[in-house]
Structures are given as structure tokens and as C-alpha cells.
C-alpha positions in Angstrom: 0.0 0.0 0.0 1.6 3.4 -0.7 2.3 6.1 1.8 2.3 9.8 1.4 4.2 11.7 4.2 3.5 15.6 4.8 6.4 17.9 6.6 5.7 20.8 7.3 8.1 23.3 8.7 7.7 26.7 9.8 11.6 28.3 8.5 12.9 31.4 10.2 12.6 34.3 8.4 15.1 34.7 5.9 16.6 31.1 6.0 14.3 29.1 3.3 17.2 29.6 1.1 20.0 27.9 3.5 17.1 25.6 4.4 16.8 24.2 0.9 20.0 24.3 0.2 21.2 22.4 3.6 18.6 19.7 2.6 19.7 18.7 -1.2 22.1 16.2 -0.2 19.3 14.5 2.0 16.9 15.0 -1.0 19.0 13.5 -3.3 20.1 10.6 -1.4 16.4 10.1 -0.7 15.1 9.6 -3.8 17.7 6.7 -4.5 16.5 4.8 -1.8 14.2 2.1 -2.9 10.9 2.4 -2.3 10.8 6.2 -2.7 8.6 7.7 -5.7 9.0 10.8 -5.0 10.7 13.5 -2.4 10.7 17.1 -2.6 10.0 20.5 -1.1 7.4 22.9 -1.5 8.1 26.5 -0.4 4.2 28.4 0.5 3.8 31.0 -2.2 2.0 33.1 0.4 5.7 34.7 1.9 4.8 33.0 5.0 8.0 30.9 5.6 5.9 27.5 5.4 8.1 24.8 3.8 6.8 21.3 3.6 8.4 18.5 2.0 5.8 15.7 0.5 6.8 12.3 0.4 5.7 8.9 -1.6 6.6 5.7 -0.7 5.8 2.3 -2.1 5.1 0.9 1.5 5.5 1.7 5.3 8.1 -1.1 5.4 9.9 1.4 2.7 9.3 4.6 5.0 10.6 2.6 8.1 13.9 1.6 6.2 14.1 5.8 5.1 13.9 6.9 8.8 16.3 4.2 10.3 19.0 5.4 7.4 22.1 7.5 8.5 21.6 10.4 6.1 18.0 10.9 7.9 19.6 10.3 11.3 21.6 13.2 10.1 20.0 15.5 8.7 16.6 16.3 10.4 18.1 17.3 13.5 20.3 19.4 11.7 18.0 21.1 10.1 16.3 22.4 13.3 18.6 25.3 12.9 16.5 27.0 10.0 13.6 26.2 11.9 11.2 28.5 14.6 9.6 24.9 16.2 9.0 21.1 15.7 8.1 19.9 11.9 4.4 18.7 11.7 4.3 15.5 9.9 1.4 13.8 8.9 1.3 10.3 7.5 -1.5 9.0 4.8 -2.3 5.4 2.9 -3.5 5.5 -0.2 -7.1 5.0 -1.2 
């Protein structure tokens, strides 16, 4: 069954570009994982600062394998940085 995952972060002001930039090594190294269909970052056209990165996986067992890997073990906690609080993710199976 696929998954869809929803981030969404609230960046600091001025730091969606450093954001986006700090994440394209985890993006990239993402979307060669297997299981991944797709991985990438939205940025709110409203100037708000929202940022949420929307993900599609084949399976949970796929999304499990993604979250115990060292490059996301790296990089979400680093990117609290560029961040004013804690991402809100959402998880959703497919219909």
C-alpha cells in the first residue's frame, strides 16, 4: 500500500534559502532509496516561511527503512537550525 508523508516546517525568516539548500544532499540521497517515488519541497507562495516536504513511498516497510538510514539520522536534526519549532508530519495510505 503506498504512503504519502506531509512535513511541514515553519523556517525562520530569511533562511528558506539555507534551508533548501542544507537539505539537497538528504533530497538527493532520498530519492535513490528504494521504495521512494518521490521527495521534494514545496516552499508556500503566500511569503509565510511554510516549507513542507511531501513524500511517496511504495510501502510503510519502505518509509521505516528511510527513517532508520544515516543520512535521515543526520539531517533532520540538523536542520532544526532554520527552523522556529518542531516539523508537523502527517502520514497517509492510499485509497
Amino acid at each position: 500500500m503506498a504512503i504519502a508523508v506531509v512535513v511541514e516546517e515553519d523556517v525562520k525568516e530569511g533562511q528558506t534559502g539555507a534551508y533548501v539548500e542544507y537539505m539537497q544532499e538528504m533530497i538527493a540521497l532520498t530519492k535513490q532509496e528504494d521504495g521512494n517515488i518521490a521527495y521534494d519541497l514545496y516552499e508556500a507562495i503566500d511569503g509565510s516561511g511554510a516549507v513542507v516536504m511531501v513524500e511517496l513511498w511504495e510501502s510503510q516497510e519502505k518509509l521505516d527503512k528511510h527513517m532508520a538510514s544515516e543520512h535521515f539520522g543526520k539531517f533532520v536534526p540538523g536542520g532544526d537550525v532554520y527552523k522556529n519549532g518542531p516539523s508537523n508530519i502527517r502520514v497517509f495510505k492510499k485509497l
